[in-house]
Structures are given as C-alpha cells and as structure tokens.
N, C-alpha and C positions, 0 to 999 in steps of 0.2 A: 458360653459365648463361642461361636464362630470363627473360624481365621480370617474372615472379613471384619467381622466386630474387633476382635482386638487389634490388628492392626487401628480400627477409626480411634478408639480410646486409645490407643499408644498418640497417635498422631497428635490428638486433641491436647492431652500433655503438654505437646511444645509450643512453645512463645512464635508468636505467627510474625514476620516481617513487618517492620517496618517500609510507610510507601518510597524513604529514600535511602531505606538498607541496599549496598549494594553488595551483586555476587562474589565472591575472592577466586578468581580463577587461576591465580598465580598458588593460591592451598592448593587446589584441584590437580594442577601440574604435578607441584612439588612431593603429592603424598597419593598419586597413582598410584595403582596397586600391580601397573608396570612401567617398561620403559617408554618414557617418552621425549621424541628431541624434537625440537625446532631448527629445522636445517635450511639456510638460505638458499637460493637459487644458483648460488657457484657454488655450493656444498661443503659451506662453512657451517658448524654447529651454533646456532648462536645461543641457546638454551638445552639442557638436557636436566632429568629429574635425579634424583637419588638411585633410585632403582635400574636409571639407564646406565650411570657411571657404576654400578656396584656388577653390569652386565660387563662394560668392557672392561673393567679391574682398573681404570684410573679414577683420581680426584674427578668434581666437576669440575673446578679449575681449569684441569690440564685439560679438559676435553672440547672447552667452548672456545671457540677461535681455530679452532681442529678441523681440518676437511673431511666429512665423513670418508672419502675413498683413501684416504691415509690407512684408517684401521681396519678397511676391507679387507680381504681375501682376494689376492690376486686375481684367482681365477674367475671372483665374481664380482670385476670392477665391471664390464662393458651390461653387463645387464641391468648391475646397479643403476647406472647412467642412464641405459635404454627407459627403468623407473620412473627416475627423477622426472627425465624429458617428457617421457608420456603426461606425467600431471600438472609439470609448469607449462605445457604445450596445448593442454586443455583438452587433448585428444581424451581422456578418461580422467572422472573426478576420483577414483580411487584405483591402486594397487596395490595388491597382495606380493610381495617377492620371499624364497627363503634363498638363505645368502649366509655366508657365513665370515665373521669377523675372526680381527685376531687380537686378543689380549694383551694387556700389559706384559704377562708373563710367558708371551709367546702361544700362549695355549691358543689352539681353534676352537670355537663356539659357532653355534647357529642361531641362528635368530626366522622367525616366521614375523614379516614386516606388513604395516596397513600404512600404505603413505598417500596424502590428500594435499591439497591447499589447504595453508591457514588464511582464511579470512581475515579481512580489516577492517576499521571504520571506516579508516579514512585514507582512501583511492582503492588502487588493484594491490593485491595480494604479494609479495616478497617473498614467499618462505612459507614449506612446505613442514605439516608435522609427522612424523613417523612415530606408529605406536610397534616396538617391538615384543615380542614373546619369545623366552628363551626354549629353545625345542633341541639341545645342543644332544638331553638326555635320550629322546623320542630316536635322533639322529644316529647316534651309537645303538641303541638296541634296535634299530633297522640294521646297521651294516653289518652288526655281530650276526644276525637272523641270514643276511645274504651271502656272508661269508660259509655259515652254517649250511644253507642251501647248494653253497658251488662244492665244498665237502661232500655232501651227498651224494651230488650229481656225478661228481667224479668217482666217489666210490661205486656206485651202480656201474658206470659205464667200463670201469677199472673190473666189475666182476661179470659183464655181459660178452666184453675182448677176452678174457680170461677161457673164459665158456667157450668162444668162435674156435680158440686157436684150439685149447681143448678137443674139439667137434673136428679137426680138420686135420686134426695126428690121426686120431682112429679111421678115419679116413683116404689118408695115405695121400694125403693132397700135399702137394710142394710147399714146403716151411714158406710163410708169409703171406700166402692166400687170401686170409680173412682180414689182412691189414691192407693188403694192396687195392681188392677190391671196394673197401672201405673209404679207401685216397681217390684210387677214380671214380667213387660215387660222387665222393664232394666234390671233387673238380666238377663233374658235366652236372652238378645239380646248379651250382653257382652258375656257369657258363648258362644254363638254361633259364634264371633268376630266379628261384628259390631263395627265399626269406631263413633266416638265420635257424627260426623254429624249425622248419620241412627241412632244411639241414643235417638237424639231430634227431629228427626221427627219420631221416632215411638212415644216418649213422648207424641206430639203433639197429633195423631190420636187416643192415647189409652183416651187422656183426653175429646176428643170431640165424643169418638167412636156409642153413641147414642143420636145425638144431633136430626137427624133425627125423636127421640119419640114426640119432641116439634109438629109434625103434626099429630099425633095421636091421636084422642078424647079420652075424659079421660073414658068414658064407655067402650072402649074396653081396655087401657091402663093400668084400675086400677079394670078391673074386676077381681075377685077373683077367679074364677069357669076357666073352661076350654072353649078355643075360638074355635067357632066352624068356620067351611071351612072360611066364607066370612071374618070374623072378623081375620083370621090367616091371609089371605093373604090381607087386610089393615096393619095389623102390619110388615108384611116382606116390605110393603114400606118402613119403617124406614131409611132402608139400602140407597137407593137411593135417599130418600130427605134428608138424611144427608148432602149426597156427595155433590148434588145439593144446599145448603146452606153453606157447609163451602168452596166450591169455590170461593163464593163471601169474602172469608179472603183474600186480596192479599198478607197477607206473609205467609199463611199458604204452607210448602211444597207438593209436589205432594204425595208423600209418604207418608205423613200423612192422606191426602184424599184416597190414599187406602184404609188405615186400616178402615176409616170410612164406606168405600164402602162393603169394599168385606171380612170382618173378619166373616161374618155367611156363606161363602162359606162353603163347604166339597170337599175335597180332593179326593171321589167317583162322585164329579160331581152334585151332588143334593142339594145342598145348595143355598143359592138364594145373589145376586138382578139377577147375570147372568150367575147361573149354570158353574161357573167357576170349572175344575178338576186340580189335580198336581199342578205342576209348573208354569202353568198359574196363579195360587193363589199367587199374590204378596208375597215375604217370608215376610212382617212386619203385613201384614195382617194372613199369618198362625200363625206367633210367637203369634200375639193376640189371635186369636182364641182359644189356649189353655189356657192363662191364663184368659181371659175371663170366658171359662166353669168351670175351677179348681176355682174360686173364686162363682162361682154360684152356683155351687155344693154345697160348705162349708158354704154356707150364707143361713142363715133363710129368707125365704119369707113368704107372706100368705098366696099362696096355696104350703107350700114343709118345712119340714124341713128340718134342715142342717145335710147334710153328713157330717162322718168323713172324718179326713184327708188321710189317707190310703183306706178307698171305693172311694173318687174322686182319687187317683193316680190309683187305681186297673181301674175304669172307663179309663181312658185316654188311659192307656196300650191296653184298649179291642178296642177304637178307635183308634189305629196306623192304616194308610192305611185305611183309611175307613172315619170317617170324619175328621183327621187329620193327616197330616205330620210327617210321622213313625220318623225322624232324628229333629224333632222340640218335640215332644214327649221324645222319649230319653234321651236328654237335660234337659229338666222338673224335669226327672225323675232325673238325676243324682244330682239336686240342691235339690229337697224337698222331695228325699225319704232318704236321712240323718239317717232322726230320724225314720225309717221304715223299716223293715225286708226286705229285697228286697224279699224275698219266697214269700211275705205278697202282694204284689205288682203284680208280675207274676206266 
C-alpha cells in the first residue's frame, strides 16, 4: 500500500462528525505546539497558552491582565508598538517582528513573532493574536559567530599593522608612517563618503601599501644618495610585487590590492607600475596617493628634511591635475588646512 493508501485507511478508522459536533478552539489554543497570546488593542494579554507562559517563565495567571510592553525589552518597546499599530490600523493583516522579552528571572530571550487580527462573530475585531517562536538559542549562536568574526577581523588587521610597521623600519621611514598615513586615509575617505566597507579596505591597502619594498635589496632601498636610472626603475618594481604578494592574502580585498598596486600612479598618466591616467586610477588608490606624498613631505628622512605643514599643502595644490586628483586634493585641503591661511596654501 502507498502513502496515499494508508493514510485514506488511517483516516477511514476515525469516527466522522457529527452535523452538530462543534470545533474546540479554546483545545487548539491551549495545547499549541507554541506560544500563543491574544493581546488586546491597549496590549493587555487577555489569553496566552501554556507554552506562551512557559516562554516568559511566569504562571498564566500572572500574565493575563499584563501589558505585553511590560515584559518587552526596552529597547524593543517603539517597534513593538510600530507592530501592534500596523495590524489594528489595517495598514497590513500580518507581521512578522523579532524582539526580545525579558523573563521572570530577568533572563533575555527572543522570540521571532506572527501577529494578525483575531476575527469575530460578532462586529470588528478587539484583539490581536501573536503566535510566538522561541529563537533566543538561533540568537546566541549568531552573536557568538559575530563576536568570533570581529576576533578575526582584528586579528588579521592586528597582523597586516604589524607587517606595515615592520616594512617601514627596514625602510628607514620615520617611526609612525604607516599609522599616520592609515588616519589620513580614513579621514579624507569619510570626508569624500566612503561607506564603512571601502573604509576597511582602503585601511587594508594603506597598511600594506609598500610591502612590495621587501624585494628590493637593501643597497638600493637604504641608499642614501640619489638612484640612478637602473636602480629607480628596480625600485618602481615595489609597486607590482607588492600586488603580486598580497594576492596571495585570500581575505585581503580587491580594493585594497589596488591601493597597493597603483597609489604611485599620476593622474597625467606618468606614474608607474602601468602608466594609469584619471579615472582609470582606482579612487582608493588616488585618496592614497595624496596622503601618502603629504606624510613624506612632512617626514624627516636621510636624504630630505621635513617640510612644513603649509609648503606640503602649498605642494599638493601645485599637483591638482597633474599628479593628482584635483576633487581628492581639495578634500585634503579642506581637512588640514584648518590651521592655515588658505592665501598661504593658494
């Protein structure tokens, strides 16, 4: 026999209604196989099942004559409400809310809620049923997974700063380099509106933006004197074995491998690893490039002292359109010339 078949002979078994058997819908209530309340229109509980009271840890007693926003969650009375209104308002016959209650015992729980009008005989509707689901467990092993996730995140980013600062001793670049340039990436990316994501991956690229030095012998890398033709274009390699190394990160973004690649471009096309012009120049890789020069500029080295703060802004203004992005420029300008006569600037 079939699983059609035996279900019709299961069925057949039972004793068939009577024509004035009526339904028990108050069994149906009572022995749910979740929570369910009947909440009036001021959000008084006027009914709730075994399984709803065994959700918020009181008697059903104590819960009926109870205003559901009593045993909310602070934080999620005004949506609660926003709920209720939507379906006693007629705007929508059903919503879905997750929301979370607070127990007898103080403990927080979750609930994933379906609330409707209860229907009447007899006129308009009074009171509203909410069928709840407890998801308080589904809830915790998200946050644990999230908290796991910000762990992570931190640990990479905690081992990528590690590596920049790393990269910037051998280097012989002035102690805080790769943190500085990192702080004025995020300032002019926010001033520019960069979304929270493009954020962290310019983060990313500004911290790793000269990893590529690590292929550079230390005779040309830490000569002090000036590099001549053959020795300049081994070091414009940087650019490209950068790339080609933090490829090999598989959570590193694509976008932050720009910055690594293409931040010595110029905006006139002359810039290298691949003579990129304009627009073509990924914009996190432009945003870098300026703050890049404006931190090099201001930084002692051992062949260059440091420029003031106002000769590198007065520089960057003379490269708008030229080797850099006149409306990334700008920008710059309107954050660190503050403290600066703008005459003094242009």
């Amino acid at each position: 026999m079939d699983h059609a078949g035996r279900l019709i002979h299961m069925t057949s078994a039972l004793p068939m209604p009577r024509p004035d058997d009526t339904f028990d819908y108050q069994a149906l209530f009572d022995h749910a196989g979740v929570g369910l309340l009947e909440i009036a229109f001021d959000g008084s509980i006027r009914r709730i099942n075994a399984n709803g009271a065994a959700f918020f840890g009181h008697p059903t007693e104590v819960l009926v004559g109870e205003n559901v926003i009593n045993v909310t969650h602070p934080d999620d009375v005004p949506r609660t409400v926003e709920a209720l209104e939507q379906v006693i308002s007629g705007a929508t016959p059903l919503v879905t809310v997750e929301k979370r209650y607070i127990r007898a015992d103080g403990e927080t729980v979750w609930s994933r809620s379906r609330v409707s009008l209860l229907p009447t005989c007899h006129g308009p509707a009074t009171s509203v049923v909410a069928v709840i689901a407890d998801i308080t467990e589904l809830k915790r092993a998200q946050q644990d997974l999230e908290a796991l996730n910000i762990s992570l995140q931190e640990t990479l980013e905690g081992g990528l700063l590690g590596l920049g600062i790393a990269l910037e001793a051998r280097d012989l670049e002035t102690s805080g380099h790769t943190t500085r340039v990192m702080q004025y990436s995020l300032q002019l990316g926010k001033a520019l509106g960069l979304d929270d994501v493009t954020l962290n991956e310019l983060k990313h690229g500004a911290g790793l933006h000269d990893l590529g030095k690590l292929t550079i012998p230390d005779a040309v890398l830490l000569k002090p004197g000036r590099l001549d033709a053959a020795e300049w274009a081994l070091m414009q390699t940087h650019a490209h074995n950068g790339h080609e190394i933090a490829s090999r990160i598989p959570t590193l973004p694509r976008l932050a491998l720009d910055v690594i690649r293409h931040h010595h471009e110029r905006w006139d096309g002359t810039g290298y690893p691949d003579r990129l012009a304009g627009t073509d120049i990924p914009l996190l890789a432009r945003i870098f490039a300026v703050c890049d020069v404006y931190d090099a500029l201001t930084s002692e080295r051992p062949y260059k002292h440091a420029w003031s703060h106002e000769a590198a802004l007065k520089e960057l203004y003379v490269q708008r359109g030229r080797q850099f992005d006149a409306d990334v420029v700008d920008a710059f300008l309107a954050i660190h010339a503050a403290t600066t006569d703008s005459n003094d600037v242009t």
